[in-house]
N, C-alpha and C positions, 0 to 999 in steps of 0.2 A: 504494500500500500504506500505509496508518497505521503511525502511528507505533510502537504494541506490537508489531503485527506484524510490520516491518521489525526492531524490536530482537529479537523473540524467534528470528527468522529469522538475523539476525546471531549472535546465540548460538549456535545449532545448527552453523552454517555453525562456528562460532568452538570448538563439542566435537568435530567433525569434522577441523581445523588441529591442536586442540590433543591430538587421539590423535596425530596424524602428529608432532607435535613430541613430544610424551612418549616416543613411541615410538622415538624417538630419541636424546633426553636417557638414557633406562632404560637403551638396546644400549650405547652411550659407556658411561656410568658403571657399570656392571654387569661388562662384557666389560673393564675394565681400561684402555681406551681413551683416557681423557681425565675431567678430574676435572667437577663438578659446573656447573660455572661457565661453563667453554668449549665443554659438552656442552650445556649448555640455548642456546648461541647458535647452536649447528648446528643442533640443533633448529629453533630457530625461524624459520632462514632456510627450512628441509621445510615447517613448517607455513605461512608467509605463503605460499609459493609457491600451497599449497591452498587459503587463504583467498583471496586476489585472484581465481583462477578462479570458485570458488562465490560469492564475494560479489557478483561483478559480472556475474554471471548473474541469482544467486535474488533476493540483498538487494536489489541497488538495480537491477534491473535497467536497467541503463546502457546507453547509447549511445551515449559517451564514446567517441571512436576510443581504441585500445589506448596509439597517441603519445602521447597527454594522460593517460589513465588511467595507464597503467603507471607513469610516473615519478612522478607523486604516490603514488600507491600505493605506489613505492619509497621514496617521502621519508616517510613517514607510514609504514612498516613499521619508517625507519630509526630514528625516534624511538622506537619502540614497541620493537627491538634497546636501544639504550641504554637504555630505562626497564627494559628487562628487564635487564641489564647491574648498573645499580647495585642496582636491589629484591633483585635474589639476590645480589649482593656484599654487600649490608648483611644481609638475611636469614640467609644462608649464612656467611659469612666473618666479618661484625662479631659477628653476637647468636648463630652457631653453631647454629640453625635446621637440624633434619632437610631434607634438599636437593628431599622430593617434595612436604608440606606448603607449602614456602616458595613451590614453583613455582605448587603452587593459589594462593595469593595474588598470587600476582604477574599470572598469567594473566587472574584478576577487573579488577584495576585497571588493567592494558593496556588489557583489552579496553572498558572504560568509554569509555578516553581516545581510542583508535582507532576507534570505534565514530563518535562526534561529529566528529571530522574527517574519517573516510572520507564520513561522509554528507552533511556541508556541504561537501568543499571535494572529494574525491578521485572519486566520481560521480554528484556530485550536478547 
């Protein structure tokens, strides 16, 4: 697959994670739940869960045994957890950032950083 088309494929794969994590973050912080910060981490452990199945089907279609894949995938979802971590800590908490704008940007720059590791190192 080229390379547009693996990234714009990661994208989809990556609006598809990131309903299932919003979807999440919204029920938390909405339903009284859990505030904005601890809600976007639940989240996003719902969404990588979705992203590692589709990605390593459609994206890169891998043949990485799941041993090898998974755990990079877990180490690379975990940086992508803390990048999420501080981005909405500083968006949200520092500069006071409505908590669903902040998450759009946070979700862009994740997914840049995630994107180039998953594909060089996690099934590639």
């Amino acid at each position: 697959m080229t390379l547009p088309r693996q990234l714009s494929t990661y994208a989809l794969v990556g609006v598809a994670a990131s309903l299932a994590h919003y979807s999440v973050l919204i029920a938390l912080v909405e339903g009284a739940v859990l505030t904005p910060v601890p809600a976007t981490l639940a989240g996003y452990i719902v969404g990588g869960v979705t992203s590692y199945m589709l990605n390593r089907r459609h994206t890169f279609d891998s043949d990485r045994p799941h041993e090898e894949a998974g755990w990079r995938f877990a180490l690379v979802a975990s940086l992508g957890f803390g990048l999420t971590f501080l981005l909405m800590s500083l968006f949200v908490d520092r500069f006071g950032a409505p908590y669903l704008p902040a998450q759009l940007v946070t979700t862009v720059m994740v997914m840049f950083v995630t994107f180039g590791i998953n594909r060089a190192w996690t099934f590639g």
